[in-house]
N, C-alpha and C positions, 0 to 999 in steps of 0.2 A: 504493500500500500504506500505511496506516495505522502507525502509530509501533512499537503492539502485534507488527505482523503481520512488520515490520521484525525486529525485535529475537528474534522466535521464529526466524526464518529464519537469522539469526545466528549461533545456538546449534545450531540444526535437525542438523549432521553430528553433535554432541555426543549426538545421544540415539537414534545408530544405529550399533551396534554396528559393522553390516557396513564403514560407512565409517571409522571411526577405525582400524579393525584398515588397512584399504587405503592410507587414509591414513599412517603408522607403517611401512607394509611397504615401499610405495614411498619413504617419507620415509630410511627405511636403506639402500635400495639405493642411492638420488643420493646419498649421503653417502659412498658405498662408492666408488661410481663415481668420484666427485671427486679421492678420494685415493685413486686404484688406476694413476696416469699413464696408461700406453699401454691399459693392460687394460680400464681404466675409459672410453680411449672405445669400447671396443668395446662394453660394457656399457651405456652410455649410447644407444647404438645399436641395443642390444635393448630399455633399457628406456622410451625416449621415447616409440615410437609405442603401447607396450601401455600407459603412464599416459594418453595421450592418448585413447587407444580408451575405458577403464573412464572419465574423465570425461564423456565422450559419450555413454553410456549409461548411469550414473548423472543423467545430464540428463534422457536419453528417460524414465529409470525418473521423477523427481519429474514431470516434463511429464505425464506418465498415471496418477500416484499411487499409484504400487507402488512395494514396497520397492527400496531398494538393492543393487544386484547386487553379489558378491563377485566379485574378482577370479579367475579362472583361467589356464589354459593356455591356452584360444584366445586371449586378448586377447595373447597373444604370439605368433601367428601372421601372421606378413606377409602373407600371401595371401587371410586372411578380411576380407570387408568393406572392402574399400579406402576405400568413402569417408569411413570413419572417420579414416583416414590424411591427410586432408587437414590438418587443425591443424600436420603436422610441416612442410609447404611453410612455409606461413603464418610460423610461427615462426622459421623460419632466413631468410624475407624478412627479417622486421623484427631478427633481428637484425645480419643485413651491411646492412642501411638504415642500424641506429643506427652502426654502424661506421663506414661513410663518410661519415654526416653531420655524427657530432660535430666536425671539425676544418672544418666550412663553416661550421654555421648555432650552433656553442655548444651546449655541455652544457642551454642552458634551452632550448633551441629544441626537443633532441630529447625533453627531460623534457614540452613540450608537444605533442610527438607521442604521446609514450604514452597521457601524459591523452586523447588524442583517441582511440588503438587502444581507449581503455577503455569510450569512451563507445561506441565501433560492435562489437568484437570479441562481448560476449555476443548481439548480435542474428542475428553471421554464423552462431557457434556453433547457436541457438534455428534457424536456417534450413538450417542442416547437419543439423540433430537430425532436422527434421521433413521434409525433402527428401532426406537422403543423397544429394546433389548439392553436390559443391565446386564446381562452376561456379555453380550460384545462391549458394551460401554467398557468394559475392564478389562476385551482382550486387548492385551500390547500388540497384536499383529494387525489389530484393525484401529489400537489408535495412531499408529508407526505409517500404516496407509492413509488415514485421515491426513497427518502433517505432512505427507509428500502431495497431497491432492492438495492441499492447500497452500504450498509451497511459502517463499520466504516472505509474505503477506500473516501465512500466518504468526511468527513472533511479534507480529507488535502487539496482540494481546498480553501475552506474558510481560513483554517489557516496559507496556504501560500499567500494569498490576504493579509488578514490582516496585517502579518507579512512584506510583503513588502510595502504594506501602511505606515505602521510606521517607516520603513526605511527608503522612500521617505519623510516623513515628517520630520525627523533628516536631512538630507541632504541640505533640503531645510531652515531649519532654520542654518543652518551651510553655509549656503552661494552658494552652488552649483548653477550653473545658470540653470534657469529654464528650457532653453528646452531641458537640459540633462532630465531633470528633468519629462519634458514632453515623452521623447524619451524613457526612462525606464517607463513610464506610460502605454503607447503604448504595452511593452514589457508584463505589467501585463497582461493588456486586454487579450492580446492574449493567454496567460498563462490559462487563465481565462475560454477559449472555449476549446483548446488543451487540457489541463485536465480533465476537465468535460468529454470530448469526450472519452479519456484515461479508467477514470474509468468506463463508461459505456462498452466500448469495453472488459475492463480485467472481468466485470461482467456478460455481454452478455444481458443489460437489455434491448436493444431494441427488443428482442426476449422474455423475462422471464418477465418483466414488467406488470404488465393486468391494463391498462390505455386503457381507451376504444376511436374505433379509432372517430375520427371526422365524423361529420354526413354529408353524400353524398348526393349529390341533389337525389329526384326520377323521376321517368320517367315524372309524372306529371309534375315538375318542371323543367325539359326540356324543356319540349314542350312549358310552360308556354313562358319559357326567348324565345326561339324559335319564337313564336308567336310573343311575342312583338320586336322583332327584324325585323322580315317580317313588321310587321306595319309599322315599321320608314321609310324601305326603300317603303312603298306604299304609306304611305302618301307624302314622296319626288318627286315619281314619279309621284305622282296627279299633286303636286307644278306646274312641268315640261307642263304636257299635259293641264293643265287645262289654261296654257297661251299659247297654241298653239302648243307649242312644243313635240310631241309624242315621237319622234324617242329620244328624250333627255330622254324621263322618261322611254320607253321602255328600251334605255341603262342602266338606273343606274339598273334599275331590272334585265338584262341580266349581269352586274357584279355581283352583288349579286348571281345573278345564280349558277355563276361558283365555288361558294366554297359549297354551298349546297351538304350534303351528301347524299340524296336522291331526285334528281331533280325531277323526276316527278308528285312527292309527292309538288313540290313547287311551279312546274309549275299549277298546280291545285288549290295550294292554291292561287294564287295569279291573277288567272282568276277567283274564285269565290270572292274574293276582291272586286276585279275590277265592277261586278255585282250590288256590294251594291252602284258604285257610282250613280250620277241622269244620267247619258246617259254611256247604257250601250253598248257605243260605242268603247270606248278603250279596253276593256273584249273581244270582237268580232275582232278587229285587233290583238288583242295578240293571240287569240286564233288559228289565224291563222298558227301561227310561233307553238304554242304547237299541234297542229293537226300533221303537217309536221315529229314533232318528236317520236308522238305516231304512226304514220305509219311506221316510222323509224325503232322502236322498235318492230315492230308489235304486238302493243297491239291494237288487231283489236274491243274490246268490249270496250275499255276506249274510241278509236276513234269514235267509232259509236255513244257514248253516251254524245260526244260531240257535235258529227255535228248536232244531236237533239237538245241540248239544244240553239247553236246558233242559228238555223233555229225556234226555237220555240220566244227567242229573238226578230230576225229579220229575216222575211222570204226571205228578198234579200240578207244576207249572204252570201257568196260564200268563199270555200278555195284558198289558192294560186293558180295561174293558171297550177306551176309546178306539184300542186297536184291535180287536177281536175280528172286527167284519173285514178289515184290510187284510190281517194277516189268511184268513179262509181264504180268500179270494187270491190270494198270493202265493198258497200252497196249489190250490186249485187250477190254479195258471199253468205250474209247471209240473203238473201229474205228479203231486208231493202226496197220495191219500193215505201213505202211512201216516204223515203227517195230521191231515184233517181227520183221521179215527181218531187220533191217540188226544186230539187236542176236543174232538165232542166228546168224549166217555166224560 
């Protein structure tokens, strides 16, 4: 990067509304945090991984040349995007490192580990941004490709870390009050992601890069979590029925239902469920409600080869009474008169 190009990137959070407000809001809360004792670490515990999350996609946003995101409520939610959450590992490594190193290797020793986290940390970040993989984010071989795609553009992030580190440290031994001190820290940080982002964007290396992408579940592995997901809500809804309560465990399975992307497919699995229990009497009431829906659907071979299977069950089975006249006539369609005996007796 050129001296110009330097120096705009500098200023760059200065003349984006959405970050200085982000900047400020979070810059109050750690301040909050700090001096709130027990409360504040709880606080700090909420508010670590959501400043971690917005700096990472204020990354992704300059890496692809769109505005800066404002902060919201999702970036406070633990459960979105984990691999945004990787920075908060990272950080609390290096800070029980710095802890138990300084009384081995000296306060300069671990000062020259930072200088070094400084020189590798924005490339992990740039490999996190573009991979959403914390496992590559920490291979050396793909943050070692990151710096050569980004070539000698990219140390001027490092060197202007560094360089304002040791600004901040004259400052502060000069008497400056800390939470200037804290508040231009703040300002690094974000310098920190902003540039990284920068140099990636002017190199194009989320396109040029060959960091190979994160590994995606496969279909097995779908079904897998799928499966065991169905389990939890059947074995809740045993909980339910198995102390009398039906209509309570037939409900939680009918919510479950409703976000299911292939209902029928569910409806099925969770009537052969039902089967393996010892009275395979709740399979036979649900079945009910799923019969009504495959005639619905007119899936007249799915329905036939249900009302067998309950009538094989329990030969006094019977469908809804709404559905009685449908089902005859449905048996009767396809020359099923085992069927219509065994369902008039």
């Amino acid at each position: 990067m050129k001296a110009t190009e330097v120096g705009r990137e500098l200023l760059y959070p200065l003349t984006d509304t959405a970050i200085v407000i982000a900047m400020i809001f979070f810059w109050l809360l750690f301040g909050l945090a700090q001096n709130s004792g027990l409360l504040g670490i709880v606080l700090m515990i909420i508010l670590m991984p959501a400043y971690l999350r917005y700096l990472l996609y204020l990354l992704e946003a300059r890496a692809n040349n769109r505005s800066a995101p404002a902060p919201d409520m999702a970036m406070f939610n633990p459960a979105d995007n984990f691999w945004s959450l990787a920075p908060v590992v990272l950080i609390a490594i290096a800070v029980w490192a710095g802890i138990l190193l300084v009384p081995i290797i000296s306060l300069l020793g671990v000062m020259l580990i930072g200088v070094a986290l400084m020189v590798v940390v924005p490339a992990s970040m740039a490999v996190l941004a573009i991979t959403h993989s914390p496992a590559e984010s920490l291979n050396p071989a793909a943050i070692l490709r990151m710096v050569r795609a980004c070539g000698a553009a990219y140390f001027a992030v490092p060197i202007v870390l560094i360089a304002m580190s040791c600004v901040f440290a004259g400052l502060y031994m000069a008497g400056v009050p800390l939470f200037l001190i804290d508040l231009a820290t703040s300002y690094q940080i974000v310098l920190l992601f902003t540039m990284t982002g920068a140099v990636l964007y002017a190199n194009k290396v989320a396109v040029l890069v060959d960091i190979p992408d994160p590994v995606e579940p496969t279909t097995d592995d779908l079904a897998r979590d799928l499966d065991h997901e169905r389990q939890k809500v059947a074995n809740h809804a045993y909980g339910f029925i198995s102390r009398g309560n039906r209509q309570g465990g037939f409900a939680h399975i009918r919510q479950w239902l409703e976000n299911e992307a292939v209902v029928e497919e569910a409806y099925q699995w969770f009537f052969h469920e039902m089967l393996k229990w010892e009275s395979a009497d709740p399979a036979l009431f649900f079945a009910q409600d799923y019969l009504a829906l495959l005639l619905e659907w007119k899936k007249d071979d799915e329905a036939l080869k249900l009302i067998a299977r309950c009538l094989h069950e329990n030969a006094r089975w019977r469908p809804l009474p709404e559905n009685r006249d449908d089902v005859n006539e449905l048996a009767a369609r396809h020359g099923r008169e085992d069927l219509l005996t065994q369902l008039r007796n």
